[in-house]
C-alpha positions as CSV (number, residue, x, y, z in Angstrom):
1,X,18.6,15.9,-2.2
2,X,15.4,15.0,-3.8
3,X,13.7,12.5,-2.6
4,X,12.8,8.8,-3.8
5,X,8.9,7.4,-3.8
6,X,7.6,4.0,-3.6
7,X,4.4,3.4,-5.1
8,X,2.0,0.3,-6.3
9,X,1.7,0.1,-9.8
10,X,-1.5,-2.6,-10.0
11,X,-4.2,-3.5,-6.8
12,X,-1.5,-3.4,-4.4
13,X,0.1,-6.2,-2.1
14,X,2.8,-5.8,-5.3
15,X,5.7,-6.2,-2.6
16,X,6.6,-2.3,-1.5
17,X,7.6,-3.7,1.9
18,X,10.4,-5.7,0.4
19,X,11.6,-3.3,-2.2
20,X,10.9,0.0,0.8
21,X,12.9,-2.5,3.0
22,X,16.6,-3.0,0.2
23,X,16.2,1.1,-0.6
24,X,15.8,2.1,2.9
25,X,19.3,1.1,3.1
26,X,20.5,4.1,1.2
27,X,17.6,6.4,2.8
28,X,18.5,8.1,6.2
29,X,14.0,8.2,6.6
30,X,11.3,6.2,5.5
31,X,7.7,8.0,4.9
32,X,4.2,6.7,4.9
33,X,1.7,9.3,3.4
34,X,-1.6,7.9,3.0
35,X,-4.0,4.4,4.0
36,X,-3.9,3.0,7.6
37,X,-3.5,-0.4,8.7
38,X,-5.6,-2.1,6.1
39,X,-2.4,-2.1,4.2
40,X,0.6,-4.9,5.2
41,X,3.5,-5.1,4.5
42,X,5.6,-8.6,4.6
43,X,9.4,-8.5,5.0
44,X,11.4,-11.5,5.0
45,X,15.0,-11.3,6.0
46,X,17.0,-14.6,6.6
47,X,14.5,-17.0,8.1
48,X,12.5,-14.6,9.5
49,X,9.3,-12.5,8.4
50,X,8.3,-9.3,9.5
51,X,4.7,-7.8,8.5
52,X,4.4,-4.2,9.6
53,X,0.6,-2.4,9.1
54,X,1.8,1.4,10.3
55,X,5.4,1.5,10.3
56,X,7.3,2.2,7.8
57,X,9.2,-1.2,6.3
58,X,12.3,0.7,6.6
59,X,12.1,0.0,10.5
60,X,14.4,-3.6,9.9
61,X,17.5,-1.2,8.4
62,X,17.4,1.0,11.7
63,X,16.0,4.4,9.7
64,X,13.8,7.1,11.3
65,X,10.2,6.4,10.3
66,X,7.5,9.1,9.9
67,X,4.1,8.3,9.6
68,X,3.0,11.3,7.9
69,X,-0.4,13.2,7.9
70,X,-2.5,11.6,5.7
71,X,-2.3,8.4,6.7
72,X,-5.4,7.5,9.8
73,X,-3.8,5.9,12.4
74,X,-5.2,3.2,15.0
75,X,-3.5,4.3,17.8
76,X,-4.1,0.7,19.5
77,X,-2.2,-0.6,16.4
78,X,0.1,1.1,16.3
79,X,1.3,1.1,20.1
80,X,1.4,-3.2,19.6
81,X,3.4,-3.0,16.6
82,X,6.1,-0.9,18.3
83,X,5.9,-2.3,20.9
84,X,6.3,-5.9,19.4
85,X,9.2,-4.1,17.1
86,X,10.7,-3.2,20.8
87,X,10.9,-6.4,21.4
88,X,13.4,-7.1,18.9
89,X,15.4,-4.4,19.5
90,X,14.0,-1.5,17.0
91,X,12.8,1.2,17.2
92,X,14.4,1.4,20.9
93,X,14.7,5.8,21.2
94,X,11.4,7.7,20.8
95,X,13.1,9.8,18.1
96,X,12.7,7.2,15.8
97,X,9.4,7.2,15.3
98,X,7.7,10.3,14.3
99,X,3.6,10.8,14.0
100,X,2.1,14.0,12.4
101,X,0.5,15.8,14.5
102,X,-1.9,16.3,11.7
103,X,-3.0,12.6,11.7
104,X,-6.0,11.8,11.9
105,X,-7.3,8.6,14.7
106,X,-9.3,5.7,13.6
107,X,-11.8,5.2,17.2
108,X,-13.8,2.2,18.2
109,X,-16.7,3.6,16.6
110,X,-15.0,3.9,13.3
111,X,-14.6,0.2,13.3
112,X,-17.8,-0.2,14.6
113,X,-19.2,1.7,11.6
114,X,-17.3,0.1,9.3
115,X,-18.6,-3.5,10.0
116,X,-22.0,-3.1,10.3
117,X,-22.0,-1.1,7.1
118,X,-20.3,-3.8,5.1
119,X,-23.1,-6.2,6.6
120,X,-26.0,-4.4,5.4
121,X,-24.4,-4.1,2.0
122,X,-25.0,-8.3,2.3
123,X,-24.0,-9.4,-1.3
124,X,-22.9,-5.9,-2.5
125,X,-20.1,-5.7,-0.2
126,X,-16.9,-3.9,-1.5
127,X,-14.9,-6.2,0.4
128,X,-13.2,-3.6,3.2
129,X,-10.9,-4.5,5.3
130,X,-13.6,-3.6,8.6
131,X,-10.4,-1.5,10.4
132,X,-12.7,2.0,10.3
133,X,-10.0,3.3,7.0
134,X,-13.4,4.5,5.4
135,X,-15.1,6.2,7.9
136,X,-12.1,8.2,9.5
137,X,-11.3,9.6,6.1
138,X,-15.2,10.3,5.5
139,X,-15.1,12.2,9.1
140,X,-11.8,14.0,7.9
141,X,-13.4,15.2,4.9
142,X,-16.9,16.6,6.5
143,X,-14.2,18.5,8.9
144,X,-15.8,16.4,11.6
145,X,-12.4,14.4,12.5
146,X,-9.8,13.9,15.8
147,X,-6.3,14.6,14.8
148,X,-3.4,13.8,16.6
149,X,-2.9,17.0,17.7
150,X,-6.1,17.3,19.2
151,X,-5.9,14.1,21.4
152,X,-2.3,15.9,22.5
153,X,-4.7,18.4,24.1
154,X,-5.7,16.8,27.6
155,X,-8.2,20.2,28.3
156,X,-10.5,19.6,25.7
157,X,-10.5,16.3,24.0
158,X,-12.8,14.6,26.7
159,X,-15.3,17.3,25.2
160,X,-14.8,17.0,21.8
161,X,-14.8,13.2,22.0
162,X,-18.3,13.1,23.9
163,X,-19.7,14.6,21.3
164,X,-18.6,12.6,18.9
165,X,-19.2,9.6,20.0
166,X,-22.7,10.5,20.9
167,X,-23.5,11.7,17.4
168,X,-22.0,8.0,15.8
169,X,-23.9,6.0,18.3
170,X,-27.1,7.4,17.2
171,X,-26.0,6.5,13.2
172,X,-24.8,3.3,14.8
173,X,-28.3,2.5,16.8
174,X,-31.0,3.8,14.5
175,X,-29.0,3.5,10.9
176,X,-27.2,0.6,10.9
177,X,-29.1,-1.2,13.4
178,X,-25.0,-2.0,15.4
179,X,-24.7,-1.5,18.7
180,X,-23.7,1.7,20.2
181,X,-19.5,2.4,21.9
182,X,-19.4,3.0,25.5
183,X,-17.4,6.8,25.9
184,X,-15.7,6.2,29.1
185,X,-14.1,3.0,27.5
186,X,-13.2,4.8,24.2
187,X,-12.1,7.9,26.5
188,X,-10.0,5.7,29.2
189,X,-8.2,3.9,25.8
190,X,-7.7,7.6,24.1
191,X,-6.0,8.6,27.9
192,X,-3.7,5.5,27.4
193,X,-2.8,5.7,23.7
194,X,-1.9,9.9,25.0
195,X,0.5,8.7,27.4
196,X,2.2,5.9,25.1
197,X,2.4,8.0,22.0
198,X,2.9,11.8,22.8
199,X,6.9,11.6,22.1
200,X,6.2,10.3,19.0
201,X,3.7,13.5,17.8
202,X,5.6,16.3,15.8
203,X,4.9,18.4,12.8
204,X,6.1,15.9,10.6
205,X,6.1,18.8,7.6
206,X,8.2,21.0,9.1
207,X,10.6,17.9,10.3
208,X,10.7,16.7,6.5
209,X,11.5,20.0,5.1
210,X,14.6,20.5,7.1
211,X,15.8,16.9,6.5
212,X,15.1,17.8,3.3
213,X,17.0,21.1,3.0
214,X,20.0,19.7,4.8
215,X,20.2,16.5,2.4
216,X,18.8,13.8,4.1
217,X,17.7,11.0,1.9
218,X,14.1,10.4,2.4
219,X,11.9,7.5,0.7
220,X,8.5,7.4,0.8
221,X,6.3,4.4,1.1
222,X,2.5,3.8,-0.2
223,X,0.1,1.5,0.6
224,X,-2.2,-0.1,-1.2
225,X,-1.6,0.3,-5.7
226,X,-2.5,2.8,-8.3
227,X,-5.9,0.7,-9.2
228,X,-7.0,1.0,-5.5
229,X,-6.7,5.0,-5.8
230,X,-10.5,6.5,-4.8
231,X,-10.4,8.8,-7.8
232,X,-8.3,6.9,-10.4
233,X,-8.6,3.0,-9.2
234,X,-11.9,0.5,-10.2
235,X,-14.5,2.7,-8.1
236,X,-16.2,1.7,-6.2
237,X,-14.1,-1.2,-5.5
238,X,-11.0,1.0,-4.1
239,X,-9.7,2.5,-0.7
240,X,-10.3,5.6,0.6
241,X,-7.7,7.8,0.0
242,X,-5.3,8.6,-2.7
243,X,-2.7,6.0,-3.5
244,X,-0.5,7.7,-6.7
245,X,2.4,9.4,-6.0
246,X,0.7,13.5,-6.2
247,X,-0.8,11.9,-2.8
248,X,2.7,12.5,-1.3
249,X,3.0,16.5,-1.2
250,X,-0.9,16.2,0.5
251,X,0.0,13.1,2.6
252,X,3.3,13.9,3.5
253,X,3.4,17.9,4.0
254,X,6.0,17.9,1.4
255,X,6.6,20.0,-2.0
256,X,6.2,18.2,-5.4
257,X,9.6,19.6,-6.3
258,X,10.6,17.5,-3.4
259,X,10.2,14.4,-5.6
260,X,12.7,13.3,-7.5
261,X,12.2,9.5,-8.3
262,X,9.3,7.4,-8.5
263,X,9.4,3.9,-9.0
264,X,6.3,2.1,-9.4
265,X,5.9,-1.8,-7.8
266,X,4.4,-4.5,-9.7
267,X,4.6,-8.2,-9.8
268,X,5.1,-10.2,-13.0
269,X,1.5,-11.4,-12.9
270,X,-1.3,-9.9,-11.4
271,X,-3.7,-9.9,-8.3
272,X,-6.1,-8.2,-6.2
273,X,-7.7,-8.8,-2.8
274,X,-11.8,-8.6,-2.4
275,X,-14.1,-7.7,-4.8
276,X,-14.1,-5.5,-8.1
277,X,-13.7,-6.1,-12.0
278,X,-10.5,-7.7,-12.8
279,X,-9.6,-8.3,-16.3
280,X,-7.0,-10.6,-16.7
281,X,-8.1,-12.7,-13.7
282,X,-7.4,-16.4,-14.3
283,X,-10.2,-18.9,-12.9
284,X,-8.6,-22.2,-14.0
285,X,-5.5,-24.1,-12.8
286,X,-3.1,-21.5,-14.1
287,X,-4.7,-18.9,-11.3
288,X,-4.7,-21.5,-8.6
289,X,-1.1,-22.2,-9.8
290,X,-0.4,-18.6,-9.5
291,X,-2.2,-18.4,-5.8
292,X,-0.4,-21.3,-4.3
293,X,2.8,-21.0,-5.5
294,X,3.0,-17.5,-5.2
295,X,1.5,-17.8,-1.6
296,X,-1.3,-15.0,-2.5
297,X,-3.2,-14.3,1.0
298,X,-3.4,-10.7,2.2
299,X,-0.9,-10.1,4.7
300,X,-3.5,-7.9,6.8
301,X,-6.8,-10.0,6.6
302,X,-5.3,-13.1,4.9
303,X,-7.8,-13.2,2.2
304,X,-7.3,-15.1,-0.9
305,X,-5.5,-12.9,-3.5
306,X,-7.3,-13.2,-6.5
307,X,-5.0,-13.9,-9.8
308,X,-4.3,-13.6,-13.1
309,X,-1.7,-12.6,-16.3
310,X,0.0,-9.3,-16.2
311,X,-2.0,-6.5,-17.3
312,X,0.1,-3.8,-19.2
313,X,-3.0,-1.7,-19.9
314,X,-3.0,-1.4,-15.9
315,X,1.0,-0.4,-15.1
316,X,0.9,1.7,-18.3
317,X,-2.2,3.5,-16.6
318,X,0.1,3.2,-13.5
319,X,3.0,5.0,-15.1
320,X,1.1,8.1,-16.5
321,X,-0.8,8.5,-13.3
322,X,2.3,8.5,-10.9
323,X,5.1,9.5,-13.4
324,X,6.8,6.7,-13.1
325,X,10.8,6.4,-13.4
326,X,11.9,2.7,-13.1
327,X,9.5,-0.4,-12.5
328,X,10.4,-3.1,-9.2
329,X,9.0,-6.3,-11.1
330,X,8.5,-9.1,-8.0
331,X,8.2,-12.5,-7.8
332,X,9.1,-13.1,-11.0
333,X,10.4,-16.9,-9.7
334,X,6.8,-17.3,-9.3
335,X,6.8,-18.2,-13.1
336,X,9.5,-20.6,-13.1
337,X,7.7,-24.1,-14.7
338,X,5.0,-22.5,-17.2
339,X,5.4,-23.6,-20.3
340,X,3.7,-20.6,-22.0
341,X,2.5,-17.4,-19.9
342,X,0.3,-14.4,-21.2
343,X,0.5,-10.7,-21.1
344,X,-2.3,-8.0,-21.9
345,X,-1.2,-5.8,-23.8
346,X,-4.7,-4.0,-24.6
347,X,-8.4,-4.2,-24.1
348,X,-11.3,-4.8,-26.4
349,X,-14.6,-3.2,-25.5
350,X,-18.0,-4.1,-27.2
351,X,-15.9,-4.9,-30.8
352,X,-13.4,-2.1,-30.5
353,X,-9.8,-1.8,-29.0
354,X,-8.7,0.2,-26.5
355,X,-5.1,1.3,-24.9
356,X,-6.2,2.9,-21.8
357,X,-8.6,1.8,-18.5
358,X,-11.8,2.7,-18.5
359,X,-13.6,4.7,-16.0
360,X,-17.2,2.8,-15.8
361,X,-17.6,0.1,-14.1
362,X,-19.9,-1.4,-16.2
363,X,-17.2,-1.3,-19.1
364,X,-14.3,-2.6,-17.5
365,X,-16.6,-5.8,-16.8
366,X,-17.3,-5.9,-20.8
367,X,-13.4,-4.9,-21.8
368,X,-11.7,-8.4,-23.3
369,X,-8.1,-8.6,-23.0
370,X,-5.7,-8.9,-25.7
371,X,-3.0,-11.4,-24.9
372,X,0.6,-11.8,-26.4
373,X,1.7,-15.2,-25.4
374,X,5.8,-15.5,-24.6
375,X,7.8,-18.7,-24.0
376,X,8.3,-19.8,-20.2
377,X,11.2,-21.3,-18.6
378,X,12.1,-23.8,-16.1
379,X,15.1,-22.8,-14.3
380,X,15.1,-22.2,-10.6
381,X,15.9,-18.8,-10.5
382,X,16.2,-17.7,-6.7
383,X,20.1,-17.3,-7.0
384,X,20.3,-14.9,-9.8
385,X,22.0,-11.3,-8.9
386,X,22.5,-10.3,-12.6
387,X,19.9,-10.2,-15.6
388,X,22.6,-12.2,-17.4
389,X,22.0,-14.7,-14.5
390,X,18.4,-15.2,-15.6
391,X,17.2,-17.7,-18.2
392,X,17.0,-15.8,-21.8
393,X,13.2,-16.4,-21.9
394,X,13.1,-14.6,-18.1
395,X,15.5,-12.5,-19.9
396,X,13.0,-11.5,-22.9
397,X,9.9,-11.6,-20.3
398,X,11.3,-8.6,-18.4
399,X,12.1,-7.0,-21.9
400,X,8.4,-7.8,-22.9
401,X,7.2,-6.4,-19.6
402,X,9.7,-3.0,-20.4
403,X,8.4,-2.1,-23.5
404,X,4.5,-2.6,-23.2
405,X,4.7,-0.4,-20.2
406,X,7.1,2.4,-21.2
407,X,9.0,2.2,-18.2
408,X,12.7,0.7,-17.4
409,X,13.2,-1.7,-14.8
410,X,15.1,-0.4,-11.7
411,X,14.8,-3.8,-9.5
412,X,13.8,-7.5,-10.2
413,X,12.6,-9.9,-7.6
414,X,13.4,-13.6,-7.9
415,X,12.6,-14.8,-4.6
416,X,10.7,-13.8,-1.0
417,X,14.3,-12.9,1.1
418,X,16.2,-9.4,0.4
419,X,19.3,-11.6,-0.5
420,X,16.8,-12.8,-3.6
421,X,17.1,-9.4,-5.7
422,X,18.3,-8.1,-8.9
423,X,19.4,-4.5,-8.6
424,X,19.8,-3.1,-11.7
425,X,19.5,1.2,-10.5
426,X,19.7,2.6,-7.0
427,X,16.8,5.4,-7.6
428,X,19.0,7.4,-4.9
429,X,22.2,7.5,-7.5
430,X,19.9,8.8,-10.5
C-alpha cells in the first residue's frame, strides 16, 4: 500500500503533530525524514498536552515510530524524550522505536557552533533555534559527519571523534572567539548515549521497504513548512534541510513511487517564528488578536509566533512544490469573533502583479499583498464534526481557502484536542 505524507504548507508550526497524531490511527508506522529537534510538535489529548521534538507524534496511538536518515538526531534529546514517554507507558518494547543507522548526531560542539555563530551575526541573526540543526547538516554535507552507525562502532569512534572535536575547537577558539568542548566529556556522553540507544539503530530503508512490500500503512511526518525549505523557502531565513515532500525518498530511504498521498498542513491564518520577510504579517491589534488567541509561541523555543492573514500565494506555492492532494486547514476557531478577515490572494511587486513567490529577498520585502476581504462569524465553533455544522460564513471561508489554492480540504481543525476535528477524507482510503 502506498504510503501517506504529512507536510507544512506555510513557515511551519501549522499543527502536523495534531493532524500526524488523528491519521496515525489508521497507519501501522509513523516516519520522520528530515530537521532535528528544532521542530515541536504539540499534541493535546483530553486534558493533557504532549510536545514531542524527535519522535514521531504518532507515539500517543501506540504505532512503531522511525526516525529516518535524514533527520540529525541529538542523541541526549532524544534518550529524555523516550524516556519521559516511558514514563507514561509508551514506547515500553525497544522495537518500537527505530533510528537509521544512517543518521547523522548533533554533538556538543555543534551546539556550541551554532550559538556563538548566531552572536557574532549581532543584528543580522537568522533567528536559529541554537540546537546545532545547521552545523550537523553543514558537516554531513562536506562528508565530514558522525552517523549513527559509526557511533555503533565502539573500535573506532573514540578516533574519529578526537579528531573532530579537535578540528571544531580550533574554529570554535580562533573563529568565533567560543570556548572550546572538552573530548573526554563529549566521548564519556557518546559512550552513554551507545549503550541507551543501540536497540534502537537499524537500517531504517531496508525496514520501510518490507513494511512497505507487505502492506503496512506508513505515514510520514515533516517538520518545519514548505517556506522554511533551504532551497525553495525565504533564504536565507529557512532551516537547513529540505522540508517538501521529494525530501522523503532522500530522508526516508524510500522510493517516490512509495508515495501515494500528500496532504499539505496549514492554518487559516498565517505565522512564522524568528526573522525573515513575511508578507501578510499583521502589526496591529488584529495580529496580537491572532497571537493571543491563537496561543502562537513556538513549542520548542517558545518564541512569539509572528502573525498575519492567510497567504494563498504561499500554500499555492506549497501545493506545486510538494504535489499536494488534500489541505489540513487548523485552528480555524481561532477566527471565531472577527467581523471581517482577509486573504491574499496575489502579490504586487514595484506596480506589477504577480501569482507566484518570489526568489529574492529583496523582492519579497517590496511584494504588496492583494487582499479579498470575506465576512466573519461569531459562533463558537469547537463542537462541530460536520462542515454542515459550521457557520455558513466558516462554511464559505473554507470554500474561499479551497479554490485560491487549488487544493481540496481533507481535514478542518476547530479546536486544540483530537476530539475538535472535521474529517472530511481519510488520505489512507483514497
Amino acid at each position: 500500500m502506498p504510503a501517506v505524507a504529512v507536510v507544512g504548507a506555510q513557515w511551519g508550526d501549522e499543527g502536523k503533530g495534531k493532524v500526524v497524531d488523528i491519521l496515525a490511527e489508521h497507519a501501522d508506522i509513523v516516519v520522520r525524514f528530515q530537521g532535528g529537534n528544532n521542530a515541536g510538535h504539540t499534541l493535546v489529548v483530553g486534558e493533557e498536552t504532549t510536545i514531542v521534538h524527535l519522535i514521531p507524534s504518532g507515539v500517543l496511538q501506540g504505532k512503531i515510530c522511525v526516525i529516518g536518515n535524514g533527520v540529525v538526531v541529538d542523541p541526549a534529546v532524544l534518550v529524555e524524550e523516550r524516556d519521559t514517554l516511558r514514563k507514561r507507558g509508551l514506547l515500553e518494547a525497544d522495537e518500537q522505536l527505530k533510528i537509521s543507522d544512517r543518521a547523522h548526531l548533533i554533538l556538543p560542539y555543534h551546539r556550541a557552533i551554532d550559538l556563538a555563530r548566531e552572536r557574532q551575526r549581532g543584528g543580522s541573526a537568522i533567528g536559529t533555534t541554537g540546537r546545532g540543526i545547521g552545523p550537523t547538516y553543514e558537516d554531513k554535507m562536506a562528508r565530514d559527519g558522525i552517523r549513527f552507525a559509526d557511533l555503533m562502532d565502539e573500535t573506532g569512534f573514540d578516533e574519529l571523534l578526537r579528531k573532530q572535536v579537535e578540528r571544531k575547537n580550533r574554529y570554535l577558539v580562533e573563529i568565533l572567539d567560543g570556548e572550546a568542548v572538552d573530548f573526554d566529556d563529549v566521548r564519556e556522553e557518546c559512550r552513554r548515549m551507545r549503550a541507551e540507544l543501540a536497540p534502537h539503530v537499524v537500517d531504517t530503508s531496508v525496514y520501510l521497504d518490507k513494511s512497505l512490500a507487505s502492506g503496512r500503512r506508513v505515514l510520514f511526518e515533516g517538520g518545519q513548512g514548505t517556506m522554511l525549505d533551504v532551497d525553495h523557502g525565504t533564504y536565507p531565513f529557512v532551516t537547513s534541510s529540505n522540508t517538501v515532500s521529494g525530501a522523503i525518498s532522500t530522508g526516508g530511504g524510500v522510493a517516490p513511487n512509495r508515495i501515494g498521498t500528500v496532504v499539505g498542513m496549514c492554518k487559516a491564518y498565517t505565522t512564522r517564528v524568528g526573522a525573515g520577510p513575511f508578507p501578510t504579517e499583521l502589526l496591529d491589534e488584529n495580529g496580537e488578536r491572532l497571537q493571543k488567541d491563537g496561543g502562537e509561541f513556538g513549542a520548542t523555543t517558545g518564541r512569539p509566533r509572528r502573525c498575519g492573514w492567510f497567504d494563498a500565494v504561499v500554500v499555492r506555492q506549497a501545493a506545486r512544490l510538494n504535489g499536494l492532494d488534500g489541505l489540513a486547514i487548523t485552528k480555524l476557531d481561532v477566527l471565531t469573533g472577527f467581523e471581517k478577515i482577509k486573504v491574499c490572494t496575489a502579490y504586487e511587486l514595484d506596480g506589477e502583479r504577480i501569482d507566484s513567490f518570489p526568489a529574492g529577498k529583496a523582492a519579497v520585502e517590496r511584494v504588496v499583498p492583494v487582499y479579498e476581504e470575506l465576512p466573519g462569524w461569531d459562533e463558537e465553533i469547537d463542537r462541530a464534526r460536520a462542515l454542515d455544522d459550521l457557520p455558513k460564513n466558516a462554511r464559505r471561508y473554507v470554500q474561499a481557502l479551497e479554490d485560491l489554492t487549488g487544493v481540496p480540504s481533507f481535514l478542518v481543525s476547530v479546536g486544540a484536542r483530537r476530539r475538535e476535528t472535521i474529517l472530511l477524507r481519510n488520505p489512507f482510503a483514497t
